[in-house]
N, CA and C atoms as an extended XYZ file, in Angstrom:
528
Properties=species:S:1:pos:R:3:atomname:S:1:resname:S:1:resid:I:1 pbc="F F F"
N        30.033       20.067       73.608 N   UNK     1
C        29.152       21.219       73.480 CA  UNK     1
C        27.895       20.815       72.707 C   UNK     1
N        26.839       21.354       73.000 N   UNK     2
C        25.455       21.174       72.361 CA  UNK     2
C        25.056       21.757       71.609 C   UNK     2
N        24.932       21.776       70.665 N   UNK     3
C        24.428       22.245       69.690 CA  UNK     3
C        23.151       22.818       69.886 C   UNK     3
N        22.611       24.337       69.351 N   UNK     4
C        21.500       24.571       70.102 CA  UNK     4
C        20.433       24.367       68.582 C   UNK     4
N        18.832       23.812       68.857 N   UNK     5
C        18.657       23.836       67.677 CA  UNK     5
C        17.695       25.366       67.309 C   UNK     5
N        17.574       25.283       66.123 N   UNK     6
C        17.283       26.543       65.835 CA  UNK     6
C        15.300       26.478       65.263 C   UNK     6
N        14.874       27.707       65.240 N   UNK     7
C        13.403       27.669       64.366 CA  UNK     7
C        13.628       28.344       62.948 C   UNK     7
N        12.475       28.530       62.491 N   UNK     8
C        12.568       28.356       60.980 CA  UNK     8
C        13.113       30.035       60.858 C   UNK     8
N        12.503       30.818       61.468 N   UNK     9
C        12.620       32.284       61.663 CA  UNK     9
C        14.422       32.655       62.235 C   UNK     9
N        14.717       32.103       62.862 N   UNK    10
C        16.344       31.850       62.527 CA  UNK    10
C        16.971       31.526       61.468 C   UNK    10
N        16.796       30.186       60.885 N   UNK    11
C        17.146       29.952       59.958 CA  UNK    11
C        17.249       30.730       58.896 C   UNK    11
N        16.121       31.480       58.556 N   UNK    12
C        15.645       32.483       57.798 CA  UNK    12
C        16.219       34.020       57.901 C   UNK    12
N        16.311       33.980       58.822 N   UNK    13
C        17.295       35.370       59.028 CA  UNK    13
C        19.475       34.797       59.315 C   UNK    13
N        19.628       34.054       59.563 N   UNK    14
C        20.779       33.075       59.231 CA  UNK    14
C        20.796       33.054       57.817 C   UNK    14
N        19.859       32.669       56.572 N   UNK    15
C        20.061       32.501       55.652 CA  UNK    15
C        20.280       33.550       54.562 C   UNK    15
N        19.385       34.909       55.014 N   UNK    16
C        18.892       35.748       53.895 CA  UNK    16
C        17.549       35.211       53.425 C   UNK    16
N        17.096       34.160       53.375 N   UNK    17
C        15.839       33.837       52.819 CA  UNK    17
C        14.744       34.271       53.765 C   UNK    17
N        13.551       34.921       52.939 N   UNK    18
C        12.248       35.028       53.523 CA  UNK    18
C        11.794       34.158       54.266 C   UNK    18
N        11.737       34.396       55.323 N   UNK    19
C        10.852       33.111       56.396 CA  UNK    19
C         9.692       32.111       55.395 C   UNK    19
N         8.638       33.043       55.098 N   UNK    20
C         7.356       32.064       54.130 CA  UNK    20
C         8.241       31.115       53.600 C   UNK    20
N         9.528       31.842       52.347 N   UNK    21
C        10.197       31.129       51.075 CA  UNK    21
C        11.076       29.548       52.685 C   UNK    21
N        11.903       29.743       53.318 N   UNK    22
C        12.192       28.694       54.395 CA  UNK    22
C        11.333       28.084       54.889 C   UNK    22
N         9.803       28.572       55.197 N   UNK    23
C         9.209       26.914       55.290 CA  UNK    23
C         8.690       26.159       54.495 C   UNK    23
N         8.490       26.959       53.564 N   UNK    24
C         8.173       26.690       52.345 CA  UNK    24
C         8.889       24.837       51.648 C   UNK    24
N        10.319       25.734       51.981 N   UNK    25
C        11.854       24.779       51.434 CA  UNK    25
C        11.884       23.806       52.256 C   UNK    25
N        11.561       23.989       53.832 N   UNK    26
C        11.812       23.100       54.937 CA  UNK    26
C        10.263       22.134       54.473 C   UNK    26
N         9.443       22.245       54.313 N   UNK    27
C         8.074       22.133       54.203 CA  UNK    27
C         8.137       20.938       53.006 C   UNK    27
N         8.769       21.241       51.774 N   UNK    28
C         8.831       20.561       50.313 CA  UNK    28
C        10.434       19.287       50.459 C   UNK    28
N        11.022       19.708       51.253 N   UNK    29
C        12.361       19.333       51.301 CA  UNK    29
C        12.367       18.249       52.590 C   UNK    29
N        11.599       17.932       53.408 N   UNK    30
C        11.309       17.874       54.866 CA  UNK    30
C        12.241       16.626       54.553 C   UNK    30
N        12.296       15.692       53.489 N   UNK    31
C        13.168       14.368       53.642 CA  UNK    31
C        14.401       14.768       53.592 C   UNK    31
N        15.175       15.613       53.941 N   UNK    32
C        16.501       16.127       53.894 CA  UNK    32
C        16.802       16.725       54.953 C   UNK    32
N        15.766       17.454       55.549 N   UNK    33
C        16.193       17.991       56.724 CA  UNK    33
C        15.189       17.274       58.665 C   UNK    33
N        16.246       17.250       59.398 N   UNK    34
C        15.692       16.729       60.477 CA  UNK    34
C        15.172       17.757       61.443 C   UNK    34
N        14.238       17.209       62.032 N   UNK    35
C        12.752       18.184       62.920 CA  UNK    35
C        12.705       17.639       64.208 C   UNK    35
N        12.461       18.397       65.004 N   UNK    36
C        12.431       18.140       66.433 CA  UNK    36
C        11.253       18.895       67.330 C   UNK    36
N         9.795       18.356       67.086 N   UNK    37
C         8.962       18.862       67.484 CA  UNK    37
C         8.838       18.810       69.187 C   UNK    37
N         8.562       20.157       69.574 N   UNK    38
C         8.067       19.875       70.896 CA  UNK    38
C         6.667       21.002       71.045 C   UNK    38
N         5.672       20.076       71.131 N   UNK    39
C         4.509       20.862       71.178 CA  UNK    39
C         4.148       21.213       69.828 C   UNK    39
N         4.146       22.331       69.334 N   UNK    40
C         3.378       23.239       67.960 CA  UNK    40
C         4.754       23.474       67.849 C   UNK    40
N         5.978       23.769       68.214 N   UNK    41
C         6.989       24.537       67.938 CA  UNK    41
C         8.068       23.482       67.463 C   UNK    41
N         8.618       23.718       66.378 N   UNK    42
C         9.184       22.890       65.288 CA  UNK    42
C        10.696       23.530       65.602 C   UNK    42
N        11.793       22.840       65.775 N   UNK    43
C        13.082       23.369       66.004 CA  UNK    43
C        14.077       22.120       64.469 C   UNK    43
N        15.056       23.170       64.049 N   UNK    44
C        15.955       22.218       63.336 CA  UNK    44
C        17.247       22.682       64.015 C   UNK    44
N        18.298       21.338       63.339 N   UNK    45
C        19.540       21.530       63.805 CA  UNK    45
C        20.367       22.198       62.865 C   UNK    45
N        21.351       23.117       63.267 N   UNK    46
C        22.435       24.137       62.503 CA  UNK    46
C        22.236       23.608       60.654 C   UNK    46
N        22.544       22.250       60.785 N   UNK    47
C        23.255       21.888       59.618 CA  UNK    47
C        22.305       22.064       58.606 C   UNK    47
N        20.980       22.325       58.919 N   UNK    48
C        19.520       23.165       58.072 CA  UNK    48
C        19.731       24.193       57.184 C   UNK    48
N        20.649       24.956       57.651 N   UNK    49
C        21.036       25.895       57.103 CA  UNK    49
C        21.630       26.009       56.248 C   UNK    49
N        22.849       24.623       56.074 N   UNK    50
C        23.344       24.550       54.462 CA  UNK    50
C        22.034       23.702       53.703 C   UNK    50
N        21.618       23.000       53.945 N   UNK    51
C        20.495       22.714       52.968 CA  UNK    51
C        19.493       23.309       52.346 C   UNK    51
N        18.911       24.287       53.454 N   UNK    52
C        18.227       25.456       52.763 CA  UNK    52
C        19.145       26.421       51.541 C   UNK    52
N        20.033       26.736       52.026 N   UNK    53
C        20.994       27.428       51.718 CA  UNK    53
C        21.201       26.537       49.722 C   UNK    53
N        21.208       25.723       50.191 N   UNK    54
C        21.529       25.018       48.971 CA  UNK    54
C        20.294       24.639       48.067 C   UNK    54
N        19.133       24.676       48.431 N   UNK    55
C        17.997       24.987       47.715 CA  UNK    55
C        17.444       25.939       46.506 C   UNK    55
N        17.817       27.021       47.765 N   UNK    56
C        18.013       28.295       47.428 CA  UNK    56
C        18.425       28.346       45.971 C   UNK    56
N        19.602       28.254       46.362 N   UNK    57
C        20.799       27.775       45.103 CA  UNK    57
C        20.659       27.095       43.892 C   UNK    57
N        19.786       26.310       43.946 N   UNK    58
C        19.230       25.259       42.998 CA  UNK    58
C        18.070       26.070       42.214 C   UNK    58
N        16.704       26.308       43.072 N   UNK    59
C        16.396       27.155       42.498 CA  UNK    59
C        16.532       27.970       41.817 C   UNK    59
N        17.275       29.631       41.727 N   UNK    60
C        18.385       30.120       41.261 CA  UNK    60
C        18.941       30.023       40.585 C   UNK    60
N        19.374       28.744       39.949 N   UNK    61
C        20.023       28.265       39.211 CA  UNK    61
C        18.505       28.211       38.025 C   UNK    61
N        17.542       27.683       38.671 N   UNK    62
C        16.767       27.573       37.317 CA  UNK    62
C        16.193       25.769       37.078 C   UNK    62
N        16.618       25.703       38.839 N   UNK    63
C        16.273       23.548       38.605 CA  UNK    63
C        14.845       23.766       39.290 C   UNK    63
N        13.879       22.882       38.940 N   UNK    64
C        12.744       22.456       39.578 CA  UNK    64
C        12.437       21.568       40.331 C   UNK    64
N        11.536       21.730       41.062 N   UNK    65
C        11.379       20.616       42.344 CA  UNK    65
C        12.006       19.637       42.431 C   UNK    65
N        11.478       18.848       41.162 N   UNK    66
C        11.768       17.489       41.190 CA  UNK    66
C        13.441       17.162       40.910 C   UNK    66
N        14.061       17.826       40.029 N   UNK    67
C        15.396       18.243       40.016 CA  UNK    67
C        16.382       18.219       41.048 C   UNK    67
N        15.842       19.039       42.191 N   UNK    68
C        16.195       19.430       43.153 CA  UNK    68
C        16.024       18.506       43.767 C   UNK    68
N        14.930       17.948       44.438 N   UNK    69
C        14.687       16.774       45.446 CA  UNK    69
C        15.796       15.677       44.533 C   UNK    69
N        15.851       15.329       43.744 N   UNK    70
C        16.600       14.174       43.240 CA  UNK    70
C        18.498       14.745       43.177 C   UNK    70
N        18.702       16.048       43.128 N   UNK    71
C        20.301       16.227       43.369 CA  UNK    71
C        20.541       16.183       44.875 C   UNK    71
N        19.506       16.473       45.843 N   UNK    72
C        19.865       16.414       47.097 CA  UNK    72
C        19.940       15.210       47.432 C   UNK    72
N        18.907       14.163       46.798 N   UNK    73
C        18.805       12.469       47.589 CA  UNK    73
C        20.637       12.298       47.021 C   UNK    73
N        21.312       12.620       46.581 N   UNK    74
C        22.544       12.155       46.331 CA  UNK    74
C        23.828       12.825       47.083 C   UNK    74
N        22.772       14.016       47.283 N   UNK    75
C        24.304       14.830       48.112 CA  UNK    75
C        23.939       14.775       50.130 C   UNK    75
N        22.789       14.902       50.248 N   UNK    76
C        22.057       14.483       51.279 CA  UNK    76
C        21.532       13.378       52.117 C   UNK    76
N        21.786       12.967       53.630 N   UNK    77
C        21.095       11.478       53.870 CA  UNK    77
C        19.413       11.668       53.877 C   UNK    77
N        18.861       10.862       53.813 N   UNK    78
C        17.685       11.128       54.191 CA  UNK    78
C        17.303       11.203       55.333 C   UNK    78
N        16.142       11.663       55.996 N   UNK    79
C        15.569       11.333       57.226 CA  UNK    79
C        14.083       10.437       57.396 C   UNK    79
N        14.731        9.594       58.400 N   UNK    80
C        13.474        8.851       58.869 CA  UNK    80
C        13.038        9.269       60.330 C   UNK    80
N        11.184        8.917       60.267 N   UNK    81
C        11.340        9.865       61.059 CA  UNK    81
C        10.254        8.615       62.079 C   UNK    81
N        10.658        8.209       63.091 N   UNK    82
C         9.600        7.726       63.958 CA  UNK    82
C         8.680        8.148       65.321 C   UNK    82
N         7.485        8.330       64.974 N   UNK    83
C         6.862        9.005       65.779 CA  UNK    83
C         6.706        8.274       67.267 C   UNK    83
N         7.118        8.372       68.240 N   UNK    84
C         7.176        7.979       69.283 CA  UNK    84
C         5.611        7.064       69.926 C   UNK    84
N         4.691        7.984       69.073 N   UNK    85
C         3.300        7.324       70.372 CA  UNK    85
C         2.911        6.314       68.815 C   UNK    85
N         3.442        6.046       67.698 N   UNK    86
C         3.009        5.144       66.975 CA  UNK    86
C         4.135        4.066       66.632 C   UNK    86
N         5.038        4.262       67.138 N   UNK    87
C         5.610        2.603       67.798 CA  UNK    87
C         5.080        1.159       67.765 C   UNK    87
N         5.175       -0.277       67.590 N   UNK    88
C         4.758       -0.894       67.614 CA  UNK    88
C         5.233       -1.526       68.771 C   UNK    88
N         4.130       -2.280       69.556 N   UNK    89
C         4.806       -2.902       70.975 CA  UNK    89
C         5.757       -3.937       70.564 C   UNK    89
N         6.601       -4.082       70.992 N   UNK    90
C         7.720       -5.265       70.866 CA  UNK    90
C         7.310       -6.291       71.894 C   UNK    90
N         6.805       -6.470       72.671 N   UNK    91
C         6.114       -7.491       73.605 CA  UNK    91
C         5.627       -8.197       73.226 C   UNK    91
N         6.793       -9.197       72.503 N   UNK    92
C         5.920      -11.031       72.007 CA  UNK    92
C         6.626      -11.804       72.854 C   UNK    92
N         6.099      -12.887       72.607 N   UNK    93
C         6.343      -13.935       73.372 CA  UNK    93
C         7.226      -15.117       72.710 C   UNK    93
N         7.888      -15.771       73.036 N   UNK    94
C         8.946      -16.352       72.483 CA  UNK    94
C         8.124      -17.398       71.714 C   UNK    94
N         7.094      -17.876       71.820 N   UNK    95
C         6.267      -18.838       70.487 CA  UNK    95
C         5.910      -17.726       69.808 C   UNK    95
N         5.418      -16.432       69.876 N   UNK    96
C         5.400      -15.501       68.399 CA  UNK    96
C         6.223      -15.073       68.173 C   UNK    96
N         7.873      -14.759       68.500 N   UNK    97
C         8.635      -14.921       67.694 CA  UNK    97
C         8.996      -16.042       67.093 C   UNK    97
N         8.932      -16.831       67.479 N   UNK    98
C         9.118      -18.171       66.475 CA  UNK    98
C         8.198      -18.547       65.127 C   UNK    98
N         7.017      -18.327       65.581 N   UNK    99
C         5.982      -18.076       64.541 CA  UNK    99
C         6.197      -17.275       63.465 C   UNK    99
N         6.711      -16.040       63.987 N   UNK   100
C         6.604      -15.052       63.106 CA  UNK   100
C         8.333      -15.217       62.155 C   UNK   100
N         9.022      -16.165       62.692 N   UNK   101
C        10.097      -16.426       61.843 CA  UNK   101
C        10.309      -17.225       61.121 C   UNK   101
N         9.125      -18.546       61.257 N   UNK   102
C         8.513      -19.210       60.443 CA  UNK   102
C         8.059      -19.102       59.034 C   UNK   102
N         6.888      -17.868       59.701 N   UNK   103
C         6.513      -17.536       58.721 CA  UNK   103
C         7.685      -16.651       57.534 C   UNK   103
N         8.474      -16.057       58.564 N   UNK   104
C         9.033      -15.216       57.029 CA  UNK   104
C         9.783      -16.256       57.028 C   UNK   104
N        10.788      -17.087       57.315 N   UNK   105
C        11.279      -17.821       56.709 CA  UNK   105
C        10.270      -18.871       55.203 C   UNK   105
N         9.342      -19.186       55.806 N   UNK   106
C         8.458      -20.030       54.671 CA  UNK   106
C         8.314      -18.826       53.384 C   UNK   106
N         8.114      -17.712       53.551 N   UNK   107
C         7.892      -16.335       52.534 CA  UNK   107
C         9.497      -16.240       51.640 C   UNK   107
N        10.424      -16.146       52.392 N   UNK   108
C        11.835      -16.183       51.608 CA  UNK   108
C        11.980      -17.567       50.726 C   UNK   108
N        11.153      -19.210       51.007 N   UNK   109
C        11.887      -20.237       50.330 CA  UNK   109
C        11.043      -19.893       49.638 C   UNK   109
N         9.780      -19.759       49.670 N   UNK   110
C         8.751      -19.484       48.518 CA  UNK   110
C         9.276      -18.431       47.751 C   UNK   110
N         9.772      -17.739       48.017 N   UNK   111
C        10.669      -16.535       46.990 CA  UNK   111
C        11.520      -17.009       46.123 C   UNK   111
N        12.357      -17.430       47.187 N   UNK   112
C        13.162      -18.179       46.567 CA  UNK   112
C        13.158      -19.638       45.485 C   UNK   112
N        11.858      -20.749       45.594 N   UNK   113
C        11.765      -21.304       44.773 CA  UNK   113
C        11.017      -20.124       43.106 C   UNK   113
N        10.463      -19.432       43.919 N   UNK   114
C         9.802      -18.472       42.229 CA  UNK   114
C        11.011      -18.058       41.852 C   UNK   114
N        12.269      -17.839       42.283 N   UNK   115
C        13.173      -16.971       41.618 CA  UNK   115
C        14.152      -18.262       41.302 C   UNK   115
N        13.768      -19.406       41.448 N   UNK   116
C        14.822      -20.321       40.595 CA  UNK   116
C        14.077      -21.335       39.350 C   UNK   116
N        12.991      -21.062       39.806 N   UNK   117
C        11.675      -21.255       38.477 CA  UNK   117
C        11.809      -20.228       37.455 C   UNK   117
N        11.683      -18.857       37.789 N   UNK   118
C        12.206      -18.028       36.825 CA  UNK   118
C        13.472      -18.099       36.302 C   UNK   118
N        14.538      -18.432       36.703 N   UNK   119
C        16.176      -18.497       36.080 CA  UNK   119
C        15.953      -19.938       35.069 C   UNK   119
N        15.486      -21.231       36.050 N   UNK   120
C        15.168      -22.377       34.962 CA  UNK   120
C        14.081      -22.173       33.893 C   UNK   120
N        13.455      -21.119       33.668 N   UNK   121
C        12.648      -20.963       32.437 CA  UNK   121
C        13.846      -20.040       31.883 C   UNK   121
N        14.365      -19.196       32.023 N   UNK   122
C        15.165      -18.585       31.624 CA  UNK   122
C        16.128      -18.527       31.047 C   UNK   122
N        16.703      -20.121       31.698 N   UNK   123
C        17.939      -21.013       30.843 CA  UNK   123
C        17.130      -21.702       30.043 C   UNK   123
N        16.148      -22.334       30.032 N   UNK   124
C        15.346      -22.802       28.933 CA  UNK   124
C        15.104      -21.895       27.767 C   UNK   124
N        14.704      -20.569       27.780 N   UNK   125
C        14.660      -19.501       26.911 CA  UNK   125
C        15.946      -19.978       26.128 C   UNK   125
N        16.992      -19.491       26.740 N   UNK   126
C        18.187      -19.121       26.173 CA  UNK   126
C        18.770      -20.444       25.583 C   UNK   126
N        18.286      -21.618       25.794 N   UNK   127
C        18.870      -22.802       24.993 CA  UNK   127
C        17.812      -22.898       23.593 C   UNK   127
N        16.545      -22.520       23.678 N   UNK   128
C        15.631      -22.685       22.610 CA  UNK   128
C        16.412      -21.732       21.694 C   UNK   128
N        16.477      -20.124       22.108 N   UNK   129
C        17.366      -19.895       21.371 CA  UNK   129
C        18.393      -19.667       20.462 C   UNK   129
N        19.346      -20.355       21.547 N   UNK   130
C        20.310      -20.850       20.788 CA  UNK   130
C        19.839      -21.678       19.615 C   UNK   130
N        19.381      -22.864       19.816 N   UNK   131
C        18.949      -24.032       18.867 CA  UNK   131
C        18.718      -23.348       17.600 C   UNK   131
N        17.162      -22.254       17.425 N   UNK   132
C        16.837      -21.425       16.786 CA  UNK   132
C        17.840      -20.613       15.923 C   UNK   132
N        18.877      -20.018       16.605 N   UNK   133
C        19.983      -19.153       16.002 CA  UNK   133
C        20.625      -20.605       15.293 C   UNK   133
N        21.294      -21.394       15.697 N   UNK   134
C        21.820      -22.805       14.672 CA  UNK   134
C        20.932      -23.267       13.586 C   UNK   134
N        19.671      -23.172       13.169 N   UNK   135
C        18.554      -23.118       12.704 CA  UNK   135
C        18.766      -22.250       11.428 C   UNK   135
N        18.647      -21.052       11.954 N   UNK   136
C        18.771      -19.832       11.107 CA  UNK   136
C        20.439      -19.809       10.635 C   UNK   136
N        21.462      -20.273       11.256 N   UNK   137
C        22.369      -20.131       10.548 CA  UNK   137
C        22.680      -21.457        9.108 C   UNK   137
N        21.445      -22.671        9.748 N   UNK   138
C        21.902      -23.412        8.802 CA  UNK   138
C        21.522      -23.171        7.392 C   UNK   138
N        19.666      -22.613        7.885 N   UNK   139
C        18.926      -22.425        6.665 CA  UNK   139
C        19.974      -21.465        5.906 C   UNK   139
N        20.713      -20.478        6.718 N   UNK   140
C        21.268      -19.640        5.754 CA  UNK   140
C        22.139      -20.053        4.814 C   UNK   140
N        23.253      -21.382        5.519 N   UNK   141
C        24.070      -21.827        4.931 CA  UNK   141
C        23.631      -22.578        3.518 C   UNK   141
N        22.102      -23.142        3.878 N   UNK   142
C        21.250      -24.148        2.651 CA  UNK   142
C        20.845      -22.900        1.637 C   UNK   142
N        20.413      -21.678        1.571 N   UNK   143
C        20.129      -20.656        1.342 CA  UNK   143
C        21.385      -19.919        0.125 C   UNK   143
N        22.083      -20.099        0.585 N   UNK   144
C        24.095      -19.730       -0.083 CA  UNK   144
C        23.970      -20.814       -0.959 C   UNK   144
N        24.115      -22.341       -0.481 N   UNK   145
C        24.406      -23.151       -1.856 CA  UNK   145
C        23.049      -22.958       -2.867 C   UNK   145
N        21.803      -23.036       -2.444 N   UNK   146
C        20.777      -22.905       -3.405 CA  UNK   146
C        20.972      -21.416       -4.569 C   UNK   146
N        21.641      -20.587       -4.096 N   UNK   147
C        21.958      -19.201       -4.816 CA  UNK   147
C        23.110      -19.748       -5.717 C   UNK   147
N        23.932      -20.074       -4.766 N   UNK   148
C        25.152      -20.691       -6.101 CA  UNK   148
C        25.098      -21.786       -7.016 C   UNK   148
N        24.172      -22.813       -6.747 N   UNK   149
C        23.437      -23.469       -7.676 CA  UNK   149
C        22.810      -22.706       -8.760 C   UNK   149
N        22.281      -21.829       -8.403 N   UNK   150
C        21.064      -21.254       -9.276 CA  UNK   150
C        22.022      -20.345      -10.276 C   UNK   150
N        23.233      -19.725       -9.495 N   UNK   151
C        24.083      -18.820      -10.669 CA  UNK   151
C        24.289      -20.029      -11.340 C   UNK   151
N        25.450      -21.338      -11.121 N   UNK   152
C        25.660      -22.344      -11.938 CA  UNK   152
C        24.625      -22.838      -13.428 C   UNK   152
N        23.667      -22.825      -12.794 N   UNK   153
C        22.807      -23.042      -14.083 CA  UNK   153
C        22.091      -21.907      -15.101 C   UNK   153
N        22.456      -20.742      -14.201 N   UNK   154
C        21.839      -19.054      -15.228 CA  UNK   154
C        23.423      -19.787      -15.979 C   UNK   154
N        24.009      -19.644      -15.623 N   UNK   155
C        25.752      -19.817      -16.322 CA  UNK   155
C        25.556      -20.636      -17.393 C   UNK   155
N        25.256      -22.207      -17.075 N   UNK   156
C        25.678      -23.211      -18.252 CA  UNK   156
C        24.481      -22.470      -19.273 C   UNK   156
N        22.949      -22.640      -18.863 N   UNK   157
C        22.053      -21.912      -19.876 CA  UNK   157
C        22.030      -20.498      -20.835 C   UNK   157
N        23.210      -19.612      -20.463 N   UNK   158
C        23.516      -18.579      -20.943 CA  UNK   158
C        24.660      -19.348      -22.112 C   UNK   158
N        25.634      -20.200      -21.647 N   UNK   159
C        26.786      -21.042      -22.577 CA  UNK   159
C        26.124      -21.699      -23.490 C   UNK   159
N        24.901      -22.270      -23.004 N   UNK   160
C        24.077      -23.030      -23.903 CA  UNK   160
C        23.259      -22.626      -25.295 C   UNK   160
N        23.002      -21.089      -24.914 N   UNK   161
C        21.890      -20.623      -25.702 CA  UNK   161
C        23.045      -19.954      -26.813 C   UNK   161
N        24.184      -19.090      -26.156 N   UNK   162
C        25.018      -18.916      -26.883 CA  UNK   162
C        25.656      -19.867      -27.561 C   UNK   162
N        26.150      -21.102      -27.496 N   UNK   163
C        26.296      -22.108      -28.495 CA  UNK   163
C        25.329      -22.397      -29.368 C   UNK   163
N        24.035      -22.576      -28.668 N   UNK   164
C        22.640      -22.610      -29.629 CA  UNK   164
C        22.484      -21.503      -30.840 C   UNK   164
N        22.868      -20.531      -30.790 N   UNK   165
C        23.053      -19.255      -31.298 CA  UNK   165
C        23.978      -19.530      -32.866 C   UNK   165
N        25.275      -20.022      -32.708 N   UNK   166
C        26.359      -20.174      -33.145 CA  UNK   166
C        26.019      -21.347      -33.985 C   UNK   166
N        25.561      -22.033      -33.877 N   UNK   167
C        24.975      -23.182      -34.784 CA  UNK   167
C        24.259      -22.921      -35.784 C   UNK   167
N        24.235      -23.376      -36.935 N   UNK   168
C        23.166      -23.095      -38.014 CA  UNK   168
C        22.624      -23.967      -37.875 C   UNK   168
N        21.192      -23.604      -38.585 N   UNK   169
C        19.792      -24.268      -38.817 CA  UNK   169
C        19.952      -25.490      -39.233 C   UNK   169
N        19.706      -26.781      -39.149 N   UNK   170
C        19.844      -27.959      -40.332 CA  UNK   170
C        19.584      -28.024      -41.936 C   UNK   170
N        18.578      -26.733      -42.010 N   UNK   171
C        17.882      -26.907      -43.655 CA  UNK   171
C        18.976      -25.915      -44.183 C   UNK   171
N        20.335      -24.896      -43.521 N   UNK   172
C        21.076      -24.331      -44.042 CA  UNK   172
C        22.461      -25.536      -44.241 C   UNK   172
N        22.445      -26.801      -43.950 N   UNK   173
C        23.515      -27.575      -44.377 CA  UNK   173
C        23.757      -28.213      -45.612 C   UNK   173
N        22.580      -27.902      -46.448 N   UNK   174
C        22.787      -28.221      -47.838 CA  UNK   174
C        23.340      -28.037      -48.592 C   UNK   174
N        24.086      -26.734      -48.528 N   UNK   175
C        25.100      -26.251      -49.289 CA  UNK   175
C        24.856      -25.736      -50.560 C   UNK   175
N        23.428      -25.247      -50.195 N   UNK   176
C        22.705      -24.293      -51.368 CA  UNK   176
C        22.945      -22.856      -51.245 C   UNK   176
């Protein structure tokens, strides 16, 4: 059975929605829903109707355009749409297809050498790096003994001054 397709003014009375507010939706939404022009007169298929329908809904809810266009690209396929009289001729000749596979082939190794130039700078990054981080962990380690050195000698010089302390004067050994 065939499915018959419908116009927007169907849809619109199918939906409850105001005709203007449906082309409006069909109009803003057009990558979601599929069109079948013949002449000036624009026909969609049934399944239009839950998408509008679900617009609606969104709206309603209080989501905005952009909202909306982005929950449908997930619940929705898209449509592509090719215009029949802007077609490109397919009529090459078996040396321009070859040519032309040439060429993209030469475009992919050239890609492909930039994208293994980028990974070998990349592993280069990540070994300088590293080096750098061994660097910083050593200074830190040289950093720790220079601190515990430095308590060691606040230490003996604190023992020192306090013994210095504890000592009498020489001119008090007279025993005057």
């Amino acid at each position: 059975m065939v499915e018959e397709w419908l116009s927007i003014a169907e849809i619109a009375e199918k939906t409850g929605i105001p005709e203007n507010t449906a082309r409006r939706y069909v109009g803003k939404f057009s990558d979601f829903i599929q069109v079948k022009s013949t002449g000036r007169a624009k026909k969609y298929p049934p399944d239009t109707i839950q998408v509008v329908e679900r617009i609606s809904q969104l709206y309603q809810a209080g989501k905005g355009t952009d909202e909306i266009y982005e929950l449908l690209s997930r619940e929705q396929p898209l449509m592509v749409r090719i215009d029949e009289e802007e077609q490109p001729s397919l009529s090459l000749s078996p040396y321009e297809v070859m040519e032309e596979f040439r060429r993209t082939n030469s475009l992919i190794l050239q890609t492909m050498q930039q994208v293994t130039r980028a990974v070998e700078a990349m592993t280069a990054q990540q070994e300088d790096l590293a080096e750098a981080r061994e660097k910083i962990d050593e200074l830190k380690d040289k950093i720790a003994e220079r601190d515990n050195r430095e308590r060691e000698l606040l230490t003996r010089i604190e023992k020192l001054e306090e013994a210095q302390q504890k000592k009498k004067p020489w001119w008090k050994f007279g025993g005057k």
